[in-house]
KETI-261813 format. One record per residue: residue number from 1; x, y, z of N, C-alpha, C in turn. Coordinates in steps of 0.05 Angstrom, whole numbers, m for minus. Layout:
<nodes>
[NUM,[X,Y,Z],[X,Y,Z],[X,Y,Z]]
...
</nodes>
This chain:
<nodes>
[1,[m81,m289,1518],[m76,m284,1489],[m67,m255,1485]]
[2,[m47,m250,1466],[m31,m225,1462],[m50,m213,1445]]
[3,[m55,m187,1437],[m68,m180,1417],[m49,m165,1406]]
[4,[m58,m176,1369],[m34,m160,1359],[m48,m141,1340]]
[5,[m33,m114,1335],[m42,m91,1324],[m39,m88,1305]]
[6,[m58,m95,1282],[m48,m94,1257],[m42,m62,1250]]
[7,[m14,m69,1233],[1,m45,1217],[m16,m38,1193]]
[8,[m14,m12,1181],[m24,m2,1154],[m9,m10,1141]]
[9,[m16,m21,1109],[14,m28,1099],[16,m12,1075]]
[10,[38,m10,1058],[30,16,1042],[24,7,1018]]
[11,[11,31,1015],[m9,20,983],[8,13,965]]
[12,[m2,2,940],[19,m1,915],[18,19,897]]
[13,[41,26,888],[38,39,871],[25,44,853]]
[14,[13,69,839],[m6,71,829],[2,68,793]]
[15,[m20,50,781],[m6,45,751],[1,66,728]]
[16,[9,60,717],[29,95,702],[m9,93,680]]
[17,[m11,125,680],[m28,124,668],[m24,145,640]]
[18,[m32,142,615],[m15,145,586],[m36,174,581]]
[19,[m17,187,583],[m20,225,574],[m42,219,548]]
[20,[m55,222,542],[m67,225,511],[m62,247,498]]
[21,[m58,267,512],[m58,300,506],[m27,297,489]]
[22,[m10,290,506],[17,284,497],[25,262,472]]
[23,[7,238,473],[10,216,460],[m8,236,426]]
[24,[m26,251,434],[m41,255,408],[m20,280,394]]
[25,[m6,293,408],[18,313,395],[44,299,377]]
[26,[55,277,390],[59,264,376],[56,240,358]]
[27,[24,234,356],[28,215,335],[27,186,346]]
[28,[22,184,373],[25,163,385],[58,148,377]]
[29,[74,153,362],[94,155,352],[99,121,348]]
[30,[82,112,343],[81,76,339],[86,68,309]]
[31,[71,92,294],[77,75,260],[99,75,256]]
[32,[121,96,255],[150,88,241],[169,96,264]]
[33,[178,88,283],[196,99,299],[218,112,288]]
[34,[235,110,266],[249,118,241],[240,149,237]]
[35,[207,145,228],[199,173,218],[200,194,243]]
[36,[193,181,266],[193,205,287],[217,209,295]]
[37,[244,200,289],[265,206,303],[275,232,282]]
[38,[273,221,262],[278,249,240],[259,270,229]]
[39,[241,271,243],[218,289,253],[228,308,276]]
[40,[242,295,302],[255,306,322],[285,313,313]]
[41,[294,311,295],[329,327,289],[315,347,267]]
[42,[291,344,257],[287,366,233],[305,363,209]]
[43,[305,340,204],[323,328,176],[308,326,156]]
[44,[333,325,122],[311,336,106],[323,316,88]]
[45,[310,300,72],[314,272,51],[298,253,46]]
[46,[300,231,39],[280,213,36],[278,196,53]]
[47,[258,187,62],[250,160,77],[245,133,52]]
[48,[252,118,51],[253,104,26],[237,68,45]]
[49,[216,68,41],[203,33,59],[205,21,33]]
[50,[188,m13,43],[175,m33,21],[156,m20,m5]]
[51,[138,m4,9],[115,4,m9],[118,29,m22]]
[52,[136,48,m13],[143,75,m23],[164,95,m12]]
[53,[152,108,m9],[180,133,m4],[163,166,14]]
[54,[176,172,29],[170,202,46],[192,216,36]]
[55,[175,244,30],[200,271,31],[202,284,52]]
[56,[226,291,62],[216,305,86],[239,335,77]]
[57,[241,349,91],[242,382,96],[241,393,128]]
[58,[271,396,135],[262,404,158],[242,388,183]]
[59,[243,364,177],[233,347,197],[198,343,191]]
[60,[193,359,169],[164,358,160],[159,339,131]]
[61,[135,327,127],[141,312,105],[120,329,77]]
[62,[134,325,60],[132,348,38],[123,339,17]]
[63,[136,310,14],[115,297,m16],[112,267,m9]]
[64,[89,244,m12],[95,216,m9],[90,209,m30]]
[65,[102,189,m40],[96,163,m66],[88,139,m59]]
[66,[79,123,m79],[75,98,m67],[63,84,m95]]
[67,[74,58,m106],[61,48,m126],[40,30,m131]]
[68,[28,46,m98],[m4,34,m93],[m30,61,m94]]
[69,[m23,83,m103],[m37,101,m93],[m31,125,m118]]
[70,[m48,135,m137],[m45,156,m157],[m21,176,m143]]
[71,[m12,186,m166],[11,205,m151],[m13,234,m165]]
[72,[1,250,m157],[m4,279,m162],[m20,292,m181]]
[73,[13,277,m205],[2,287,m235],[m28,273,m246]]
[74,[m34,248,m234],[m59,239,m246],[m83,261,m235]]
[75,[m81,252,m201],[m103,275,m187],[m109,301,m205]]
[76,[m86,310,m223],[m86,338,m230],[m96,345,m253]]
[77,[m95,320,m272],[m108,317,m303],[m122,297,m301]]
[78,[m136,289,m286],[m148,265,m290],[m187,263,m299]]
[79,[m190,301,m291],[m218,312,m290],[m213,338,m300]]
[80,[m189,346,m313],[m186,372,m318],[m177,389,m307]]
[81,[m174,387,m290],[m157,412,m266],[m128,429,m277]]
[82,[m117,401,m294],[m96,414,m315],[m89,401,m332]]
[83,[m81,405,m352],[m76,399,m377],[m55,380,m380]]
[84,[m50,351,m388],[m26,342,m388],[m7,349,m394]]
[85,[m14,364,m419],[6,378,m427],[17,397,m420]]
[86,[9,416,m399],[21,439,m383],[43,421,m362]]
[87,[17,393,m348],[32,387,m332],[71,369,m346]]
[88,[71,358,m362],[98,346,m380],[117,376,m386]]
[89,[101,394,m396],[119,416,m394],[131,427,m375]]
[90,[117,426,m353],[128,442,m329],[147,421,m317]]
[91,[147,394,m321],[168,376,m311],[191,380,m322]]
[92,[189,384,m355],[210,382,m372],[231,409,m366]]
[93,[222,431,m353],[233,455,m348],[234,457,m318]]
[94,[234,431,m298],[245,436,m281],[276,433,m271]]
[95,[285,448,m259],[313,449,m250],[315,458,m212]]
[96,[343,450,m207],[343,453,m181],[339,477,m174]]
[97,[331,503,m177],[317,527,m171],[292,529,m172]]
[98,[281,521,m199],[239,520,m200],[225,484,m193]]
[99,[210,484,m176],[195,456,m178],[179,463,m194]]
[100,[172,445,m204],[148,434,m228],[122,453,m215]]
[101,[112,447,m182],[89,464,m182],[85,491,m176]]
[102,[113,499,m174],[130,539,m173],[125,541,m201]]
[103,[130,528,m227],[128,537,m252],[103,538,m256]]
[104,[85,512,m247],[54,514,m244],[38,544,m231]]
[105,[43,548,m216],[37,565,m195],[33,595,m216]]
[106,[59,593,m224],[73,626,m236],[63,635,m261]]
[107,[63,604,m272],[48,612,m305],[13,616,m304]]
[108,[2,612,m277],[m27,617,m278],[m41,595,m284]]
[109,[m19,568,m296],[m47,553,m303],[m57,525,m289]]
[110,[m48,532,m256],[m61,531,m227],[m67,541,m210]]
[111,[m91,544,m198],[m89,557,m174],[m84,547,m145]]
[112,[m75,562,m129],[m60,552,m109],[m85,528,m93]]
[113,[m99,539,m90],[m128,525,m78],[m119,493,m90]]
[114,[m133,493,m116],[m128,464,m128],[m101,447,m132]]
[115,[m82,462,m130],[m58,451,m123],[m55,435,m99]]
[116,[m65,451,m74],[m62,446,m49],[m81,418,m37]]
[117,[m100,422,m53],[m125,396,m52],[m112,365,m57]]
[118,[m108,373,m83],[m92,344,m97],[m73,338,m78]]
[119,[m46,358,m79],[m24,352,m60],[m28,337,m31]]
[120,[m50,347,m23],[m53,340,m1],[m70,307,7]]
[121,[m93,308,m17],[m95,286,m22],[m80,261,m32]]
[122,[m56,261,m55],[m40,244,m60],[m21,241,m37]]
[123,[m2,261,m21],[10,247,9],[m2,241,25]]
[124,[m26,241,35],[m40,219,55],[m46,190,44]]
[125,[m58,198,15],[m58,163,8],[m43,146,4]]
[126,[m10,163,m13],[11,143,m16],[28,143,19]]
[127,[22,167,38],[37,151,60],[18,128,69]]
[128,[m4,129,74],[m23,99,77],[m14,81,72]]
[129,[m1,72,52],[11,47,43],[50,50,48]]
[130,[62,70,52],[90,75,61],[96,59,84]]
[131,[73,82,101],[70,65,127],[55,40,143]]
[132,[50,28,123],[30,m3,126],[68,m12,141]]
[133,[54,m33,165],[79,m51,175],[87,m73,157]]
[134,[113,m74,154],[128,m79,139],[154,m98,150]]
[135,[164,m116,143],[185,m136,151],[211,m124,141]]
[136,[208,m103,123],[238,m91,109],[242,m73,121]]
[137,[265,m68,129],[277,m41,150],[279,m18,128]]
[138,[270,7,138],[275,36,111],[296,38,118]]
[139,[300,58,106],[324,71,107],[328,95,93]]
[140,[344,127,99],[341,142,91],[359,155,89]]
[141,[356,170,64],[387,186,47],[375,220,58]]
[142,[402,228,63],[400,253,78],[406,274,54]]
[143,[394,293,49],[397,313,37],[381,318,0]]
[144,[372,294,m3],[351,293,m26],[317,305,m28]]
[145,[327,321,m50],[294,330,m55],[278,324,m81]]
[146,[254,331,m75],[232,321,m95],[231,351,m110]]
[147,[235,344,m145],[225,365,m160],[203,372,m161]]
[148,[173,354,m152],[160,378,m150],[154,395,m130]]
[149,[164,388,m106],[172,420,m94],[158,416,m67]]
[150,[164,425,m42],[137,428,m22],[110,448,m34]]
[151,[97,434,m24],[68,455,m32],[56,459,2]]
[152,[48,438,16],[39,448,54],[49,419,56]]
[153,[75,432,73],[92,411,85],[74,399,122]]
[154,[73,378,116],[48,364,138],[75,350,161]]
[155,[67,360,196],[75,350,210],[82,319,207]]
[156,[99,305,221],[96,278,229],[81,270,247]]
[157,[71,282,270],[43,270,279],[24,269,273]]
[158,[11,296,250],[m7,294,238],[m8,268,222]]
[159,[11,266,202],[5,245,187],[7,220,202]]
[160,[19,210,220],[23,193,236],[m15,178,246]]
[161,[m27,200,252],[m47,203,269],[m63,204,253]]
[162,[m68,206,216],[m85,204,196],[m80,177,196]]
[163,[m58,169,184],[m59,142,179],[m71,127,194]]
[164,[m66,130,223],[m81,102,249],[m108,106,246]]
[165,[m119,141,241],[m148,142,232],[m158,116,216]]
[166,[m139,123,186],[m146,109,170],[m148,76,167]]
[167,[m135,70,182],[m129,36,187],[m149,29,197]]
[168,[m157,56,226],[m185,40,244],[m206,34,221]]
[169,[m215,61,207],[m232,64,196],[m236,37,175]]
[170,[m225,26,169],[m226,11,137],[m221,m10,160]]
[171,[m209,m18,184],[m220,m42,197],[m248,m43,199]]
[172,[m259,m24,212],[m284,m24,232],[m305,m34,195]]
[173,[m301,m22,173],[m315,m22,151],[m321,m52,137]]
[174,[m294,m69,146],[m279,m97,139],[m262,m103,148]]
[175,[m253,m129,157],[m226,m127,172],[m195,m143,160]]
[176,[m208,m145,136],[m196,m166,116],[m179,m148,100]]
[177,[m152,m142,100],[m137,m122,91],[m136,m130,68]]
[178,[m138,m162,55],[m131,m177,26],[m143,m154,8]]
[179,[m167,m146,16],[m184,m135,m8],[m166,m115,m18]]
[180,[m142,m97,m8],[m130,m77,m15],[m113,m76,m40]]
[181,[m104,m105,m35],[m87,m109,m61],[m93,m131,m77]]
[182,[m114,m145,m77],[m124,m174,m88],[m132,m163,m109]]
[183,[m125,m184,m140],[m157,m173,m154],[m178,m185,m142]]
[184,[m194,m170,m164],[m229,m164,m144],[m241,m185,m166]]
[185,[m260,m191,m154],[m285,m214,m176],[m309,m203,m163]]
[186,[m324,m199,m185],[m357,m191,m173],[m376,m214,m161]]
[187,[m394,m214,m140],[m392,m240,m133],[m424,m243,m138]]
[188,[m444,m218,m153],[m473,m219,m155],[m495,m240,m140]]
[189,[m504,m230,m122],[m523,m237,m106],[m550,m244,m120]]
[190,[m563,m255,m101],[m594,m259,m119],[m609,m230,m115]]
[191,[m604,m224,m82],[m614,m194,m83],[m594,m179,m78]]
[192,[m580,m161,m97],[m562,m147,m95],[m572,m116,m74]]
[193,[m554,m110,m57],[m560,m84,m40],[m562,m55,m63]]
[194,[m582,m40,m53],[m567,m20,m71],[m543,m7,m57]]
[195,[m528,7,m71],[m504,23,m76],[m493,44,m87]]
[196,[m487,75,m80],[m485,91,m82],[m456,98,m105]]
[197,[m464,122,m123],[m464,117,m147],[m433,117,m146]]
[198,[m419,128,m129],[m390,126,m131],[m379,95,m127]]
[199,[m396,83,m110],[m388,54,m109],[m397,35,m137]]
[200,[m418,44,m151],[m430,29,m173],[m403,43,m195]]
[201,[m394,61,m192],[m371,57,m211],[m343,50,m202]]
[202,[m341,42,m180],[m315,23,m171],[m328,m10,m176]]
[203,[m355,m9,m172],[m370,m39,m183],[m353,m44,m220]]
[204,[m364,m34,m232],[m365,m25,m261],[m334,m37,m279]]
[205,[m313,m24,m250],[m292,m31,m256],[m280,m64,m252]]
[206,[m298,m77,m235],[m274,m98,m219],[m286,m116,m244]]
[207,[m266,m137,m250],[m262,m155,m275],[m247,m177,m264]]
[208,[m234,m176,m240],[m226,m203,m246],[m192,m204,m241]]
[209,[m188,m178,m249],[m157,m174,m266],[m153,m149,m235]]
[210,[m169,m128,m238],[m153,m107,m225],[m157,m112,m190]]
[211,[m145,m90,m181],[m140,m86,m157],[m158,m68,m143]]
[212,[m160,m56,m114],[m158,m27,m116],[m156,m8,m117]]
[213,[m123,m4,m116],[m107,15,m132],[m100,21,m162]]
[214,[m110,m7,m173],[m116,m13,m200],[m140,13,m215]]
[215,[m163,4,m193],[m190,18,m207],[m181,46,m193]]
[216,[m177,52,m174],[m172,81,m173],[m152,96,m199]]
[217,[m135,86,m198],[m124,93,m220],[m139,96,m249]]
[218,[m149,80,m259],[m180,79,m279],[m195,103,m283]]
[219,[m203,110,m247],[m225,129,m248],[m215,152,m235]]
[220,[m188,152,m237],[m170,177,m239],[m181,191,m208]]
[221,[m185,167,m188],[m193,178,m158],[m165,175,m135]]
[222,[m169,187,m117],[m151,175,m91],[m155,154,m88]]
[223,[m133,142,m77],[m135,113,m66],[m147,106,m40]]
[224,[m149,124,m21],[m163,111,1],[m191,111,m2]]
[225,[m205,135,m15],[m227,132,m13],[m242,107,m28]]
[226,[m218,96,m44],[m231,70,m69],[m223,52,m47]]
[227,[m209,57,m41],[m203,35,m9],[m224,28,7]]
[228,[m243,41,21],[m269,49,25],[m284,32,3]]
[229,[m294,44,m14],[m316,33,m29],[m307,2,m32]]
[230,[m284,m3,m36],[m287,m39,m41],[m299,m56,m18]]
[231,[m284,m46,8],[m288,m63,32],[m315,m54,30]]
[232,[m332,m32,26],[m358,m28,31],[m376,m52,14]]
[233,[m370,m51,m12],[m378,m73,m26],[m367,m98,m21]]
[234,[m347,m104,m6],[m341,m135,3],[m362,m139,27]]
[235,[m366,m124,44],[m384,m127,65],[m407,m123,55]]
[236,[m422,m121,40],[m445,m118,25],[m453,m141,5]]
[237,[m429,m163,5],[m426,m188,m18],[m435,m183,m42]]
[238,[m422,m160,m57],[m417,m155,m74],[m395,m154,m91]]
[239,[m368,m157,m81],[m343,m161,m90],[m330,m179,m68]]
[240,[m310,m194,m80],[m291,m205,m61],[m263,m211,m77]]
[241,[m243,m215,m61],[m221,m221,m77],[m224,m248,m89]]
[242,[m212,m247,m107],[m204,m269,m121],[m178,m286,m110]]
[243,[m191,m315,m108],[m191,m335,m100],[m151,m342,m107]]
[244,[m133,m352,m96],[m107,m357,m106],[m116,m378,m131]]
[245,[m91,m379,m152],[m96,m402,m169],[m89,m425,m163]]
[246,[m91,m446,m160],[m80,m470,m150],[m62,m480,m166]]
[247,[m38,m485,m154],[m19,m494,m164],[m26,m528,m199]]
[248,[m10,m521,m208],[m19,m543,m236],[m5,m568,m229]]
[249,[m25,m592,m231],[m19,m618,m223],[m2,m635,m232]]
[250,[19,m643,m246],[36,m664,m265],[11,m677,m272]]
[251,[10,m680,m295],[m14,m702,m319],[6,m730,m311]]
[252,[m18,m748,m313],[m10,m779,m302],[20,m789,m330]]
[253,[30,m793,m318],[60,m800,m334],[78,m788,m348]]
[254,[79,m764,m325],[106,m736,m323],[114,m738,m303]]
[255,[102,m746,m280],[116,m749,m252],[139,m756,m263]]
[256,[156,m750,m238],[184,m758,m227],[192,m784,m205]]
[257,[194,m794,m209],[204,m820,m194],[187,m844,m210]]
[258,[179,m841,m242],[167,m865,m251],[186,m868,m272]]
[259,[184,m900,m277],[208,m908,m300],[198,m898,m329]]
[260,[169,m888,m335],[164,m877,m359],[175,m852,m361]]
[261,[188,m843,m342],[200,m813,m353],[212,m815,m357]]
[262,[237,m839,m363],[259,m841,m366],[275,m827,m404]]
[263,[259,m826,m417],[252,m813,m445],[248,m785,m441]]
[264,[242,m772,m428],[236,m744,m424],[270,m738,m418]]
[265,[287,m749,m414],[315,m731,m412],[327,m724,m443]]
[266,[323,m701,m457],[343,m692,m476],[377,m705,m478]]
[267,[389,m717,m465],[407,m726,m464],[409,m757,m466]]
[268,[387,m769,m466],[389,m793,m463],[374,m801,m504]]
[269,[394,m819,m514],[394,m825,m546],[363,m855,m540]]
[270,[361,m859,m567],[342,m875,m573],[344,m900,m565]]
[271,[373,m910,m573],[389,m933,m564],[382,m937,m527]]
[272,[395,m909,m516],[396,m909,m493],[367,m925,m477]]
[273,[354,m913,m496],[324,m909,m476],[315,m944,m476]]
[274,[323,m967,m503],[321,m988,m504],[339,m1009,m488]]
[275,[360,m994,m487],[376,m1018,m464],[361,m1007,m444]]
[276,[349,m987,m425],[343,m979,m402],[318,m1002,m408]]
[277,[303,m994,m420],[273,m1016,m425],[280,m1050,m416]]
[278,[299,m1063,m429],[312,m1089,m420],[318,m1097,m400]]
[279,[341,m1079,m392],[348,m1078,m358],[322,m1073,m342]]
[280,[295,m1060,m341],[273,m1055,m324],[262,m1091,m331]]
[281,[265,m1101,m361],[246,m1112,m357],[253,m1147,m338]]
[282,[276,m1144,m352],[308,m1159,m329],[297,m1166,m305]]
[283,[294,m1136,m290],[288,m1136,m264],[267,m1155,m257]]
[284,[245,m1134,m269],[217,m1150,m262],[216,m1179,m271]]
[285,[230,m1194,m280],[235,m1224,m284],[241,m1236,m264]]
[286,[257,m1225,m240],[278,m1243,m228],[254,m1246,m209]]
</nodes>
């Protein structure tokens, strides 16, 4: 018998293993592939999705909207911080040289601090919902800006990398995204949990009717954090969305395909409707 010498054979290749260091600089770059490519040319216009809109500046994003999430001016009068009426004025006297929060700024009756709070709180909550995935392709106009102005223009990976925060977080809390935009119905337990007082007034609010971007708006708060308190009280069976309405049934002799509806056509005369009666009853004879 020959003996044979086994050969070494060569290993396999080893599996690609994913930078985090790199992946966390940019953003993991998964929410908007769109937003990171014009993040990388440093372009300056709108991002326009389903749920809202990005400003960007130089490849940085400068103001978000969204008509799920308080914009600015509420955050800013909604507890006093400023006056509605300063704030309508300073809109009405903006032009392409002053933004609304440069006139704010100059007349004294903000300070930079509280400017920067709000601002910064209204573009993380309306990109939250910008960037929710979406079936409608964005699209973006090059060279448009927002009158009220950059105030701290925020990377695209940062925000990129808040948002996925934010998604885990409000999964791990509930995983039922409905509650975001459903109305709410209170669902009262026999033993209700207690609940902390910011949640007993997102409680206070749900009716039936609103949302909760609805009640934020109400209680003149950010939207994610009311985002938060619902799922907290849905997991607590204290709120849940409200149920779809069920479609309304035809009442017995409206249907369609029975010879008593034959009278329900506007077009058909009195006469008509009595020869039709004869001929049916014709039939049923033979």
């Amino acid at each position: 018998m020959t003996a044979v010498k086994a050969t070494p054979t060569t290993p396999p290749p080893r599996l690609p293993v994913r930078d985090k260091a790199a992946a966390g600089e940019r953003g993991w770059g998964g929410v908007s592939p769109m937003l990171t490519r014009l993040a990388a040319e440093e372009a300056t216009g709108v991002l326009v999705r389903e749920r809202g809109s990005l400003h960007l500046v130089d490849g940085h994003v400068v103001h978000a909207e969204s008509p799920s999430a308080p914009g600015l001016e509420l955050l800013l009068t909604a507890h006093g911080t400023l006056g509605a009426e300063a704030w309508e004025a300073a809109a009405r006297a903006t032009d392409d040289r002053h933004a609304t929060t440069r006139l704010l700024l100059d007349g004294g009756l903000l300070s930079p601090g509280a400017l920067e709070l709000c601002h910064l709180g209204a573009l993380y909550d309306a990109a939250y919902f910008v960037l929710a995935p979406s079936s409608t392709p964005g699209r973006f106009r090059y060279g448009v800006t927002h009158p009220i102005g950059g105030v701290r223009p925020v990377p695209v990976a940062a925000l990129e990398r808040e948002t996925l925060r934010r998604r885990d977080l409000l999964h791990r809390v509930w995983p039922d995204a409905a509650t975001d935009g459903a109305p709410l119905v209170r669902a009262d337990p026999v033993a209700p949990p207690p609940v902390t007082a910011r949640q007993a007034a997102v409680l206070a609010q749900v009716d039936g009717v609103r949302t909760a971007p609805d009640i934020a708006r109400v209680l003149g708060r950010r939207a994610y954090p009311t985002l938060l308190d619902v799922r907290r009280l849905v997991s607590a069976g204290l709120v849940s969305p409200r149920p779809p309405t069920p479609a309304t049934r035809p009442s017995p002799g409206t249907g369609t395909g029975t010879t008593d509806s034959v009278g329900t056509d506007p077009h058909v005369t009195d006469p008509d409707i009595t020869l039709l009666k004869r001929l049916r009853d014709a039939l049923e004879a033979l």
